[in-house]
N, C-alpha and C positions, 0 to 999 in steps of 0.2 A: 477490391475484389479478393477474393477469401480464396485459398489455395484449395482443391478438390478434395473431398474427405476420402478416407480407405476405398472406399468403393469405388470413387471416381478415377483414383491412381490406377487401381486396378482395371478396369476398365480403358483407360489411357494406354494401360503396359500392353492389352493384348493388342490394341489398333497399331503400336508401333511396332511389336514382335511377327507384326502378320506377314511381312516380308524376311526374315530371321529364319534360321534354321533352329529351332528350341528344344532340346533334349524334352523330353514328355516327363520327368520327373520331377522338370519343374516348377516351383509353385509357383504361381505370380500375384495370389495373393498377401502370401508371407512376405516377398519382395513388396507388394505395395504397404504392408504393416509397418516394413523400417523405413519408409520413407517420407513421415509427416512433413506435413510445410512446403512440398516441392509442388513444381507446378508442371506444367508437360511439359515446356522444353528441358527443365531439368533431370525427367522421366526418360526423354527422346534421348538426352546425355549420356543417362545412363546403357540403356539398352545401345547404343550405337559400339561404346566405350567395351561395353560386355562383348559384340558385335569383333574387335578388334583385339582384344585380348583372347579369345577365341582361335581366331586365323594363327595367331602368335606361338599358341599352344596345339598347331595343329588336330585342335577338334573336329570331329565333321557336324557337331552338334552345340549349340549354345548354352551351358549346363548351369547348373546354380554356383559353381564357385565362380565363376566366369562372369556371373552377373552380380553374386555378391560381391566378390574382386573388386569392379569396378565401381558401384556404389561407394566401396572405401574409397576411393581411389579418388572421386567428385568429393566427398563427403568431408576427407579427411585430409586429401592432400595427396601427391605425386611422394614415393618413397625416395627419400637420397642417400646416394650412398656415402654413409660417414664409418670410420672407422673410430667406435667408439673403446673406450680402454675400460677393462672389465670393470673399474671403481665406479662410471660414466655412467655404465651398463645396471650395475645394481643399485646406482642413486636411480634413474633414471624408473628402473621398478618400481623403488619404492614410492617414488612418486605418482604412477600412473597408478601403481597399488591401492596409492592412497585416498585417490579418488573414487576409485571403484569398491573400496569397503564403505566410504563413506554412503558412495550410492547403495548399497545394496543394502545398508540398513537403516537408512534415515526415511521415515514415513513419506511421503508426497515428493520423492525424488523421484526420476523416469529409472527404467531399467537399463542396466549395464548390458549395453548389446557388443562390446568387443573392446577389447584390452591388447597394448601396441608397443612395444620400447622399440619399434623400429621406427629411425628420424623421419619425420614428414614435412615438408613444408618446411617452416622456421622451428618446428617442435622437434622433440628427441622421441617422445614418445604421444601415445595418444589416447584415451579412452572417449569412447563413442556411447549416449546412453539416448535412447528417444523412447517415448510414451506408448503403449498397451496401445491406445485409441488416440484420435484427434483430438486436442486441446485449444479452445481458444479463447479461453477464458482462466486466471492464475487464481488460487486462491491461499490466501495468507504462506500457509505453511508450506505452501509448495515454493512459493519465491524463498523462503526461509530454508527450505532443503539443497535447492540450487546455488546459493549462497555457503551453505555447511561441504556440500559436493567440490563446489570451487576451492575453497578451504583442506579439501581434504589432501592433498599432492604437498603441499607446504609444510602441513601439523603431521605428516610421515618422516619427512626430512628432519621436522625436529627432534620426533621421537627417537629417531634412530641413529641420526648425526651428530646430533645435538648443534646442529648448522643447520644454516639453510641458502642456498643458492638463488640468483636471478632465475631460474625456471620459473617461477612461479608470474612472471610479470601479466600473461595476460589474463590467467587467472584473479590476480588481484584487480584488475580493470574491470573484470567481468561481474564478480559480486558487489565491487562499489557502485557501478554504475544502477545494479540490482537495488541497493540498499539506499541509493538517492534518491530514487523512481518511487521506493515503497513508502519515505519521509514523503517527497517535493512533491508529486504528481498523483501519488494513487490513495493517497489521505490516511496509511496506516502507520502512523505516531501518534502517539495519543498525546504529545506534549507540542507537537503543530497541528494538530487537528484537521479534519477533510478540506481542506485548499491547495489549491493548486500555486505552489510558489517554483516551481522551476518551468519553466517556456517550455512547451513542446518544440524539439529541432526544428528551425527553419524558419520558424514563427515570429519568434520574437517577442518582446515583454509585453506588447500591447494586446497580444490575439486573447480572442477571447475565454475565457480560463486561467488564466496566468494573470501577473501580476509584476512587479518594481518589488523587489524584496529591501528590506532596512537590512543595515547588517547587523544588526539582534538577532534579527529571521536567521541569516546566513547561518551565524555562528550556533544557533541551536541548529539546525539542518544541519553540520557537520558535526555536533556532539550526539546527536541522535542515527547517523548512519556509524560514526565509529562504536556507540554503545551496540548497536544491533549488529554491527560485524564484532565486536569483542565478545558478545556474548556467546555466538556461532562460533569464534574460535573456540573457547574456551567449553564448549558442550564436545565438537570435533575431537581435540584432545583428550578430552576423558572417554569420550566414545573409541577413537583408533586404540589407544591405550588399553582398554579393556578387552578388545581383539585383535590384540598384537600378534598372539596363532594364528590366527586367520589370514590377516596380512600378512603374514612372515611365509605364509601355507603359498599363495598367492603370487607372493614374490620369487619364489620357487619356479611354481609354473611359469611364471612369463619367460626367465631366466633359460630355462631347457627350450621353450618352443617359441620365444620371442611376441606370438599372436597367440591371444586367445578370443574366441567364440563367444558367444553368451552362453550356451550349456557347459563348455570349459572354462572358461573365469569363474563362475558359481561353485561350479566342483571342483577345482582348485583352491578357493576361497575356503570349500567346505559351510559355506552359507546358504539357504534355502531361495527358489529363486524368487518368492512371492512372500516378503516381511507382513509380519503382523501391520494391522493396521494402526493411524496415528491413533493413542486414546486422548482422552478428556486430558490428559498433562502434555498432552504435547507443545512447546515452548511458544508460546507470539512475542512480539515484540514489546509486548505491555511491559 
């Protein structure tokens, strides 16, 4: 079953807000636009969580930060309190920096909807980016952009550290797993061609699609997701490096206000918030 598109979010938002005291200025459908992929009780989560964060803040009314608040909050993670030391603080920038330039200029990446160096969860920092519209279907260059995105918090640390720290771990899990799926499962290497050689989870070798790979298979499926993440790092770097003001502009902001917005990360950035679109050069895996 397919998660409710914008409309149907929104529509969910106001049958759970109907009990809610809701400030009137706020939108509920702009709350339904940041919340692709969720289903009602993640909806019910939020609005409850808004609901409580509210009381906390002694509102008499449910307002948008209230509601935006706690979406971060499901979204992203419980904030903890760590006492980071200023050197922590500025690597920490430049790495969420470094994600959010990447998004904000790499064709078929989602939009940067909020930039974070305050610790969450197991992170220190966070950047948050989800889609204009409902997606559910990928097309080449967007798994390609999300890949370059994941990439971008690691190839800042090297720009400007010339190190680079374990921060980066689930990121690197994130676009391999991206970069195995686009070889083994989704048929775009043109040196393994449309076959399905990695099991769908749970399945197992025999379901139907999949297959017993030889390890020839194997060993090209691992030269072909490293060519395709080396090639994404290596575009990343020349990319962050040519808008090293931007990021430096970026890392600034976060620094002074620790959170930013999607209208203040861009204007901080000093980057438009709507990137030309991909052309005809835009990079595939060929």
């Amino acid at each position: 079953m397919q998660p409710p598109d914008r409309a149907g979010r929104e529509a969910i938002l106001r049958v759970h807000t109907r009990s809610v005291p809701l400030d009137p200025k706020v939108d509920l459908g702009a709350l339904a636009s940041s919340t692709p992929g969720m289903v009602g009780a993640d909806l019910a989560n939020v609005v409850n969580e808004a609901a409580l964060l509210a009381a906390r803040r002694n509102h008499e009314r449910v307002n948008t930060s209230d509601l935006n608040d706690a979406l971060e909050r499901i979204v992203l993670g419980a904030e903890r309190k760590v006492m980071l030391s200023e050197d922590d603080r500025r690597r920490t920038a430049y790495h969420e920096a470094g994600h959010a330039i990447v998004g904000m200029l790499t064709p078929g990446a989602d939009p940067v909807r909020k930039v974070s160096i305050i610790p969450r969860g197991q992170a220190l920092g966070v950047t948050f980016s989800a889609p204009d519209a409902d997606r559910f279907n990928f097309e080449q260059h967007m798994l390609l952009a999300q890949i370059k995105v994941a990439l971008g918090g690691r190839t800042a640390e090297e720009l400007v550290f010339d190190d680079i720290t374990t921060g980066a771990e689930s990121d690197i899990q994130h676009l391999t797993q991206i970069a195995r799926y686009m070889v083994g499962r989704w048929g775009m290497s043109p040196s393994v061609g449309p076959i399905a050689v990695i099991p769908i989870d749970g399945m197992g070798p025999f379901f139907p699609g999949s297959s017993e790979t030889s390890e020839e298979t194997q060993r090209l499926i691992d030269e072909e997701v490293r060519r395709i993440v080396e090639r994404a790092h290596e575009e990343v770097t020349e990319l962050v490096g040519t808008h090293r003001s931007n990021l430096d502009s970026l890392v600034a902001g976060l620094l002074e206000h620790e959170t930013l917005n999607e209208t203040a990360a861009y204007a901080a950035a000093g980057l438009p918030r709507n990137p030309a679109p991909a052309s005809e050069e835009t990079p595939s895996v060929v």
